[in-house]
N, C-alpha and C positions, 0 to 999 in steps of 0.2 A: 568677326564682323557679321551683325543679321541685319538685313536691308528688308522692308516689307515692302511685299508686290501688291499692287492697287490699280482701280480701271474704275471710269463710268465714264463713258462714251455717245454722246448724240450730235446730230447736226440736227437741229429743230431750224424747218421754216416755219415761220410765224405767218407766211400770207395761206398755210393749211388750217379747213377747219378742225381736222381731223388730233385727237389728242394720242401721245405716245404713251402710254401707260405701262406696267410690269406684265403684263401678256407682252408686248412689243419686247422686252427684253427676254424673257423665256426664251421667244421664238428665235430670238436672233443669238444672244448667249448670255450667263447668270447663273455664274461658278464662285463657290465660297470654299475657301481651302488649296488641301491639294489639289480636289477634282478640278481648278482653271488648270492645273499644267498639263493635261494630257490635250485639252481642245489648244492651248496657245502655244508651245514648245516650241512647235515645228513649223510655226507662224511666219509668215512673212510680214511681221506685225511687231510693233515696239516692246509687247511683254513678250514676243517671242526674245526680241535682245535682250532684254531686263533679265530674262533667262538665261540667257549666252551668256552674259553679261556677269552674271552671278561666277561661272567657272572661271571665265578668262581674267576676271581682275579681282576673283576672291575672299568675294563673301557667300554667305549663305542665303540664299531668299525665299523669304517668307512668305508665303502666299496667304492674301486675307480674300477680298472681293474682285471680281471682273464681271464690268453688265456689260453689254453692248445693245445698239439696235439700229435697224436700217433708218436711217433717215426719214424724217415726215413730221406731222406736227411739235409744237410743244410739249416737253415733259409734264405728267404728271408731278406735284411736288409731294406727291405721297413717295415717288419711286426717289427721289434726290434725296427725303429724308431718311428711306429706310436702309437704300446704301452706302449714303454717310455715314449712318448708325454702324451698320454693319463693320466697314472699315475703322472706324474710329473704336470700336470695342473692342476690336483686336488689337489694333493699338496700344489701348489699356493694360490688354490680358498678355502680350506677347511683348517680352524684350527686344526690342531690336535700335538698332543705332541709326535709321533714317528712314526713308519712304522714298519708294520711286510710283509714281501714277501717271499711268496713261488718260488724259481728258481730251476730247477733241477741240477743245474753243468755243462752240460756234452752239453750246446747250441753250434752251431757255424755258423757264417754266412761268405758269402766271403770276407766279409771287416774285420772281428773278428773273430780271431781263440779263442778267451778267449770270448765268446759273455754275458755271464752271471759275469762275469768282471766289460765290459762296462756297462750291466745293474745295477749294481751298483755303477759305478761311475758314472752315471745320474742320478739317486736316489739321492744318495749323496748329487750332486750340487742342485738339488732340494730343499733336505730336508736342508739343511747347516746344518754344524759341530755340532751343541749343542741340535739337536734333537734325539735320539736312534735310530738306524735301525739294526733290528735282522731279519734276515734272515734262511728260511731252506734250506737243498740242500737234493738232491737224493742221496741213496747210493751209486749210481756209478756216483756221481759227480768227474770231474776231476779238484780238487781246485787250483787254483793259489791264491799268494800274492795279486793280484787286490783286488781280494774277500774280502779278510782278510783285505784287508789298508782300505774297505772301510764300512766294517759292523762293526758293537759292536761287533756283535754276530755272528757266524754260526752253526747252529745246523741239523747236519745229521740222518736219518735212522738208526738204527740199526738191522735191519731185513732186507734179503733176502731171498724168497720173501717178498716184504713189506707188512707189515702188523701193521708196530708200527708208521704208519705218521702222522695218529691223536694224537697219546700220545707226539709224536714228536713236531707237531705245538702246543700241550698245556706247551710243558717246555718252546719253543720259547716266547710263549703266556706270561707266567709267569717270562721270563728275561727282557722281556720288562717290565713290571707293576711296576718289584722291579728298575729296572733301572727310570724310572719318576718318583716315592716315594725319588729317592735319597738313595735306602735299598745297592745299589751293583752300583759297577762302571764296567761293561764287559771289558776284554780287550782280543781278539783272536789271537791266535797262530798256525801255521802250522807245519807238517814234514811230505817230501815225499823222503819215501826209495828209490832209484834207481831200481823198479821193476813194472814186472803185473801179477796180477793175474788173470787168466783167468774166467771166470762168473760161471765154474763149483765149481773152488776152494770157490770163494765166495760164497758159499752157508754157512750162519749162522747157520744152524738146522744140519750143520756136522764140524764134528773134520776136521782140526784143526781152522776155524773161529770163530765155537762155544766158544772155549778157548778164545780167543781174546776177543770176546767178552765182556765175562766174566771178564778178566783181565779191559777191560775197564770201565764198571761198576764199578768193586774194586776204579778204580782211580777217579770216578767221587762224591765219597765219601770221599774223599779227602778233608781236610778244607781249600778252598778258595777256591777249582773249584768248579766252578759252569754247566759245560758241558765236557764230551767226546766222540767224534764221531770218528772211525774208517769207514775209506770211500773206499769201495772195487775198484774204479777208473770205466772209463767207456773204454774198448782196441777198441773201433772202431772209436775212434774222433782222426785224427792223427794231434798233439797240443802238445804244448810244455810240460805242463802241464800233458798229459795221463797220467796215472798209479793211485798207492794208494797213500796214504796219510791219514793224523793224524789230528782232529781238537781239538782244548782243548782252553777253554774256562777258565779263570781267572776272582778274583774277584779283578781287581784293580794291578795284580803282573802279569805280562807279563812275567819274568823269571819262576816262578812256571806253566805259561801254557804252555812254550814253551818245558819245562823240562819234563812235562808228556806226550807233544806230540812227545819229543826225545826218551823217556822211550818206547811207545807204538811201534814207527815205529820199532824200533829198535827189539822188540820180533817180528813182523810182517817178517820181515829180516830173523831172522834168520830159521825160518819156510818155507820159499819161494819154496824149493824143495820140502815140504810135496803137496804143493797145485797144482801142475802139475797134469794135465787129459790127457787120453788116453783112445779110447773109438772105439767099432766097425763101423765098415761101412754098408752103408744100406742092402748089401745081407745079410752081417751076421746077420744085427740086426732083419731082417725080418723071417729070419731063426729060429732063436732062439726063439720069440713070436709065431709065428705059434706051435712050440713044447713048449710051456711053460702052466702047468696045472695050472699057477696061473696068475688070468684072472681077472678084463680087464688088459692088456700089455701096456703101455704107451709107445710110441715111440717119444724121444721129439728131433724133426727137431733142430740138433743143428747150420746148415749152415741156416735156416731160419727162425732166430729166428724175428717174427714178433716186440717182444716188445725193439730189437735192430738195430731198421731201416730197416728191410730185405722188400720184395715185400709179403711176405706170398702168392707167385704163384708157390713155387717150387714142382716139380713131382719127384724126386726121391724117394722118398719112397713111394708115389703113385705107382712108374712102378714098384717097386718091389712087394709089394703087387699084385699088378694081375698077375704079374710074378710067381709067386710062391703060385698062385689061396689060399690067404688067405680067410678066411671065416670070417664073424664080425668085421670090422675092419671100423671105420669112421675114414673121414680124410676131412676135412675144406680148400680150395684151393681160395682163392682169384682168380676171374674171372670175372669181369663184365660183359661181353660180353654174355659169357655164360648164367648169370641170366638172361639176357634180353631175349635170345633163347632160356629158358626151361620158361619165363613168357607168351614168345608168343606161346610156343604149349601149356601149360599149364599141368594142373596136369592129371597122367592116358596116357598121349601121349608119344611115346618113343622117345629117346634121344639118338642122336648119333653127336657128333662133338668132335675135340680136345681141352681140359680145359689147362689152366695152363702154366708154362714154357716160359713164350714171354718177361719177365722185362729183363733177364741178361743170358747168354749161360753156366753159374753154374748152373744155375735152372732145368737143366734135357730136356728141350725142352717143347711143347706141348705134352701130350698124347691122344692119340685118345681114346675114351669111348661109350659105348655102352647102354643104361638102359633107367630107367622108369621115368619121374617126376614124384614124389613122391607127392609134396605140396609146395607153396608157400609162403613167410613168410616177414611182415616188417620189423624184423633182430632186433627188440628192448627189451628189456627185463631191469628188477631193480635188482639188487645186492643188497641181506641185509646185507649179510657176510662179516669181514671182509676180503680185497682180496689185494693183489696185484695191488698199483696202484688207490687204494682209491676209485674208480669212483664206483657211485650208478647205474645212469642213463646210457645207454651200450646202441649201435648202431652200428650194423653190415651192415646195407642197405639193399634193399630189398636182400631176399637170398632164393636160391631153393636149395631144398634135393630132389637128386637122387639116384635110386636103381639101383647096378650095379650088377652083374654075380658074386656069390662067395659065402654070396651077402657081396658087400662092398657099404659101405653108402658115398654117396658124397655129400658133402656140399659147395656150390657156395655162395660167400658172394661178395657183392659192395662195401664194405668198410673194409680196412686192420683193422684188430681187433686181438690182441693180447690172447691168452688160457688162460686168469686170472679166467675165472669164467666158471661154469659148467651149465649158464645160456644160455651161446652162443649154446649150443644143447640141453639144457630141453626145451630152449625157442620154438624149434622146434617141441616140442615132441617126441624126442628122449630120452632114458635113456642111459646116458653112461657105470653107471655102469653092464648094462646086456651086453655089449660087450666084444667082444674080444681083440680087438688090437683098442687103441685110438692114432691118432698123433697128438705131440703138436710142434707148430710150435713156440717153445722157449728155454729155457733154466734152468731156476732153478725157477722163477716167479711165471710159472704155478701151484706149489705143492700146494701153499694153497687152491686149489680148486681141483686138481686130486689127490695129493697122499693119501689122507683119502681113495679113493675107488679104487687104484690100486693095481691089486694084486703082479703087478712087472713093475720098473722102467726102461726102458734102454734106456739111451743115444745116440744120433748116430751122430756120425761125419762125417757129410753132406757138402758141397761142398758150397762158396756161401759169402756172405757179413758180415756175423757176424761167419762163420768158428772157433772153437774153439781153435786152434793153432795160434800162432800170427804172427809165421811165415810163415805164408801164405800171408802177407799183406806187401804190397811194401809201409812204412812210412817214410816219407821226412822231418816231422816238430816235430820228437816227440825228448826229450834232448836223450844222448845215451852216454855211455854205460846202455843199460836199462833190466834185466834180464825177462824172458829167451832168449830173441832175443841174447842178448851179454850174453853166459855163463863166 
């Protein structure tokens, strides 16, 4: 039995002006062949299980394509059609008895508002009708019917922050195998309540999702399911499709999957008002850390949230921070420019120019800064844990840490890099947890590597691209009435 291994991966916000294009994949990863299995093996990542997956239930896998890339605009549909191409001619050229592809959900290009859709109706015509194709998506994939008409299977995350995507790729891993044995016949089902949930609500490790959860579980023990995924939606792709939704997975009885995927939406419904967030603004939240004896402070930049498209350049909570002359406080600012100006005075020489704030006029502006280069750094570091987001091998570009007045540690990075992992400042030599106030430039993601060593969480509703209210975003393509836009 030859399974081939597949990936194209994006979460595109659409309220960015900024476009994703094949540089964006480079930098992040864009493997053809063998060379995806030495970056993804050892992943805490679904083609890490697809991998496992291949030994433990005994097929061979085949590796064709894997892009990835950090979150932020719209796809290019130059890069959709070239690595369709790419997968699908392997396809052609290499025998194999199914497909497994990791897609996130939540892709969109200007020709494709359903982009991970179309990547499967190319698959699809590829692979033709009577070979398996199971599929993973991201938890905050935003599912459409395309998906569904055209996988066996779709099998989602259950964890925010993710943390369960390799155990995830090994049941994909394992629907497939039973499916070429002839043991199951997949048949997939969807249901999307008329609602969103904001990324706070969606946090699993809290009531009420953790319930949900849970309820889903119960149902995937169930006899003839053989999958249930509850998909917390992605609110910054404005598509038809936005919101939650329900995947449930059948062994052959399309009414039993669709019946538990009506069961599930349906408890998700009627919870909808528990999952509403409200949350301070940066003076206050700065305010409050400054006076908080339980230290390090987490301040997680909810308008910039890096791992949901944002610039990760925003100063708001930078200016407040010097505003209110905090003391121990690191905070990571996307700047290239900047790097390049503390690379040329180098380390020891003082620093004085404006960081930050130049992508979007929610961003706070540039701040003007004052301090030390500290040290210079090539911005790379290995994740062994698992984290958010799977990735081993981590690449922030070259990046300098600056000593500022307070003293507040600033960190200048070339490459948008999302707070999944507590590598991105050990890797510096920094210790986070002897600080005082850390900001993460996220949302709920970040926990599996900060809230083991925070002594206090706060949230801040910041201004900006991924903004935690959904009324803040002027949407033209999403179905409606859709709660809580339309109460």
């Amino acid at each position: 039995m030859r399974i081939a291994i597949a990936g194209l991966m994006h979460e595109s916000n659409t309220f960015s002006p900024d476009r994703t294009g094949l540089e964006q994949f480079r930098e992040g990863s864009l493997a053809d062949g063998p060379d995806l299995i030495p970056v993804w093996r050892e992943a805490h990542h679904e083609v890490g299980g697809f991998l496992e997956g291949a030994e433990r239930f005994g097929f061979e896998a085949v590796p064709t394509t894997m892009a990835w890339a950090t979150p932020g605009g719209p796809v290019d549909d130059a890069v959709l059609n070239e690595v369709t191409a790419r997968i699908a001619d392997a396809l052609a050229r290499l025998p194999v008895d199914g497909l497994l592809v990791a897609l996130h959900g939540a892709m969109v290009t200007p020709r494709h508002l359903d982009a991970d859709g179309e990547v499967l109706r190319r698959l699809r015509a590829a692979l033709g009708p009577d070979r398996p194709l199971v599929c993973s998506l991201d938890f905050h994939a935003n599912v459409s019917p395309l998906m569904a008409e055209h996988a066996d299977a779709l099998v989602g995350y259950q964890t925010y922050p993710h943390v369960d995507q390799r155990e995830r790729g090994l049941l994909a891993a394992e629907l497939i195998a039973r499916t070429v044995r002839g043991e199951i016949r997949p048949v997939t089902a969807i249901a999307q309540p008329p609602m969103i949930v904001n990324l706070l609500g969606q946090d699993t490790s809290a009531e009420p999702m953790r319930l949900l959860m849970n309820e889903a579980r119960s149902l995937e023990r169930h006899p003839g399911l053989l999958s249930v995924s509850l998909m917390g939606g992605f609110p910054y792709a404005d598509v038809p499709e936005m919101g939650s939704s329900v995947i449930a997975v059948a062994d052959g009885d399309r009414s039993l999957a669709q019946a538990a995927a009506d069961e599930l939406a349906a408890r998700l419904w009627s919870i909808r008002h528990d999952l509403d967030a409200r949350r301070p603004d940066a003076a206050e939240a700065v305010r409050l850390a400054i006076a908080s004896d339980r230290t390090p402070v987490v301040l997680v930049d909810l308008g910039d949230n890096i791992g949901g498209g944002t610039p990760g350049d925003g100063t708001v909570i930078l200016s407040e921070l010097i505003r209110q002359q905090a003391r121990g406080a690191v905070v990571v600012i996307h700047d290239p420019d900047a790097v390049s100006e503390a690379a040329r005075l180098g380390p020891g020489a003082p620093f004085e120019r404006p960081v930050g704030g130049r992508s979007h006029p929610d961003y706070g502006g540039p701040v003007p800064v004052r301090g030390v280069v500290r040290s210079l750094h090539d911005g790379t570091w290995i994740e062994d844990a698992p984290r958010h987001g799977g990735r081993r091998h981590n690449d922030q570009g070259p990046t300098a840490v600056i000593d500022l007045p307070g003293p507040i540690t600033l960190v200048l990075n070339t490459l948008r890099t999302p707070p999944f992992s507590l590598g991105q400042l050990t890797s510096l030599g920094l210790d986070p947890s002897s600080s005082s106030i850390l900001v993460a430039k996220a949302a709920v993601a970040y926990k599996a590597a900060y809230a083991p060593i925070a002594g206090r969480i706060l949230e801040v509703d910041t201004p900006g691209l991924t903004a935690i209210d959904p009324g803040r975003f002027a949407y033209r393509n999403i179905r409606r009435p859709l709660f809580p836009i339309d109460q």
